[in-house]
C-alpha positions as CSV (number, residue, x, y, z in Angstrom):
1,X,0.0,0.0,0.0
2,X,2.7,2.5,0.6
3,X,4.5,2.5,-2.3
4,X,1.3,2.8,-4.3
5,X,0.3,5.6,-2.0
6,X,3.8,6.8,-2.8
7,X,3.8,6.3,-6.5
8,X,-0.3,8.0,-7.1
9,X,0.2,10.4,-4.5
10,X,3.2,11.7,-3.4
11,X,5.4,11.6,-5.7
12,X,3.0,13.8,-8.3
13,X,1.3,16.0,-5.3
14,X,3.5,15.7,-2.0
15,X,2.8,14.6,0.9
16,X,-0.3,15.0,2.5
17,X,-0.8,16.3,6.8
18,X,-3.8,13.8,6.6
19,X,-5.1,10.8,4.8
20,X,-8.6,10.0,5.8
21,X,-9.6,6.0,5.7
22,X,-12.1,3.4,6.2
23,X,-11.8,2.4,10.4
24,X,-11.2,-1.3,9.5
25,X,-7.7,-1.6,10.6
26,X,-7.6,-4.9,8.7
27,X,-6.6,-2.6,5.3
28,X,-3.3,-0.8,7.2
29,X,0.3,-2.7,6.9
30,X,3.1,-2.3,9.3
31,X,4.6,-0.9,6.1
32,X,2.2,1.3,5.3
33,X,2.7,2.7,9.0
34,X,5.9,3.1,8.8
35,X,5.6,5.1,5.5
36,X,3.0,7.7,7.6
37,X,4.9,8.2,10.4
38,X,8.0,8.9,8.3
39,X,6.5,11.5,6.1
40,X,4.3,12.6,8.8
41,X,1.1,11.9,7.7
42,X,-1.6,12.2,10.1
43,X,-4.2,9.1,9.8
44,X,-8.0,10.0,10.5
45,X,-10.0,7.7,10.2
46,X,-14.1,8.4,8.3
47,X,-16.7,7.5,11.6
48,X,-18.6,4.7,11.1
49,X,-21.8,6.2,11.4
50,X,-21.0,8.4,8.5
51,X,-21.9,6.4,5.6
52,X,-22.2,9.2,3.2
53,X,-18.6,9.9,3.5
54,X,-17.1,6.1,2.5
55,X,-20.0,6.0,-0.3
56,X,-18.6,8.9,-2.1
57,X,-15.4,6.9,-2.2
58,X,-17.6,3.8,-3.6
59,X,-19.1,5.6,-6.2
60,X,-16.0,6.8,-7.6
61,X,-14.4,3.4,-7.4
62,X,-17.7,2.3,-9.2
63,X,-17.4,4.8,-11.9
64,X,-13.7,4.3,-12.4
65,X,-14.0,0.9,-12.3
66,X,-17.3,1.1,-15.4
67,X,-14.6,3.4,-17.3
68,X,-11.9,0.9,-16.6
69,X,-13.7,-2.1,-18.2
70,X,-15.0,0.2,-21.3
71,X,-11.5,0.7,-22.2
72,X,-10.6,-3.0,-22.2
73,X,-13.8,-3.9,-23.9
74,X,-12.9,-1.0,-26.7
75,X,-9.9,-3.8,-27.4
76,X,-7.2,-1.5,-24.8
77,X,-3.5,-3.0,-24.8
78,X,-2.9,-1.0,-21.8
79,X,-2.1,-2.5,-18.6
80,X,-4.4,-1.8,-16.0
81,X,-2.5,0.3,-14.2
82,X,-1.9,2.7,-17.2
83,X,-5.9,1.9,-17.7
84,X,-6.9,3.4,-14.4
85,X,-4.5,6.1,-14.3
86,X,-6.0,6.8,-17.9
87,X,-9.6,6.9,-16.1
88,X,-8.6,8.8,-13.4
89,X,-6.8,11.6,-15.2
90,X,-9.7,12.7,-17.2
91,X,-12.1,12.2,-14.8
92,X,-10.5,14.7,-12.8
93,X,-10.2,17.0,-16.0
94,X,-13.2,16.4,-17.1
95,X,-15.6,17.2,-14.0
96,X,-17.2,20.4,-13.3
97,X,-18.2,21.1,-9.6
98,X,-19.0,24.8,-8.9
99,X,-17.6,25.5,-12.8
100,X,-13.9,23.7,-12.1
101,X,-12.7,20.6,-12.1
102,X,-11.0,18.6,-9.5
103,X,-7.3,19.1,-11.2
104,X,-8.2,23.2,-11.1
105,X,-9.0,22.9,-7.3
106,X,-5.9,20.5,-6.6
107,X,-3.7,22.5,-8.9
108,X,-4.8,26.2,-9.0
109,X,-4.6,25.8,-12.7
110,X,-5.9,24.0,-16.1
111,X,-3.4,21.1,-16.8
112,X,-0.6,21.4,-19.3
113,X,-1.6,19.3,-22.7
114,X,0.6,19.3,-25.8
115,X,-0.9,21.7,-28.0
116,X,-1.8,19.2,-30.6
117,X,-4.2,17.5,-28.4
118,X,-5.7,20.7,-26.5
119,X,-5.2,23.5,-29.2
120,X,-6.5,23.0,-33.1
121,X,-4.8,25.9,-33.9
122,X,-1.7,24.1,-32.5
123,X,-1.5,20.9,-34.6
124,X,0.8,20.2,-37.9
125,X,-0.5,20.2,-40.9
């Protein structure tokens, strides 16, 4: 868990003060632990009688995971790591909340695209 906490997380975004999870201890590794108290991550965990807050998480797992199998059943080569980040990337460029997207509020900005894919006037002839 940590070094895919590390690899989706900190190494694009930095580290976070505090990670909010599911109170099922079951899901934490000694390693992933370790990782926390080493970057100094605070862990909080979502209260059980708050069921609203771990079904957002299921929803988006849900949706990621309908996108997911789309892709593969389009006839995808990609691995499904390179499937999900795939997913996940434009779903967070893609969303509107409150007119942004979830990259704009995480960022401050629009993401960078080469211009041939974001710009017509941009691409060769």
């Amino acid at each position: 868990m940590s070094e895919a906490f590390h690899t989706v997380w900190g190494r694009p975004y930095g580290m976070p003060k505090t990670v909010f999870m599911d109170p099922d201890h079951r899901n934490i590794s000694v390693d992933f632990q370790r990782y926390r108290v080493r970057h100094d991550i605070q862990l909080l965990h979502a209260a059980a009688e708050s069921h609203w807050q771990l079904g957002k998480v299921e929803v988006c797992n849900r949706i990621l995971r309908g996108m997911a199998q789309r892709v593969w059943a389009a006839g995808s080569t990609a691995s499904p790591e390179e499937t999900i980040d795939m997913c996940a990337t434009i779903r967070n460029e893609q969303l509107r909340k409150h007119g942004f997207a979830p990259v704009q509020w995480f960022l401050g900005r629009e993401p960078r695209h080469a211009g041939s894919l974001a710009d017509v006037d941009q691409q060769l002839p």
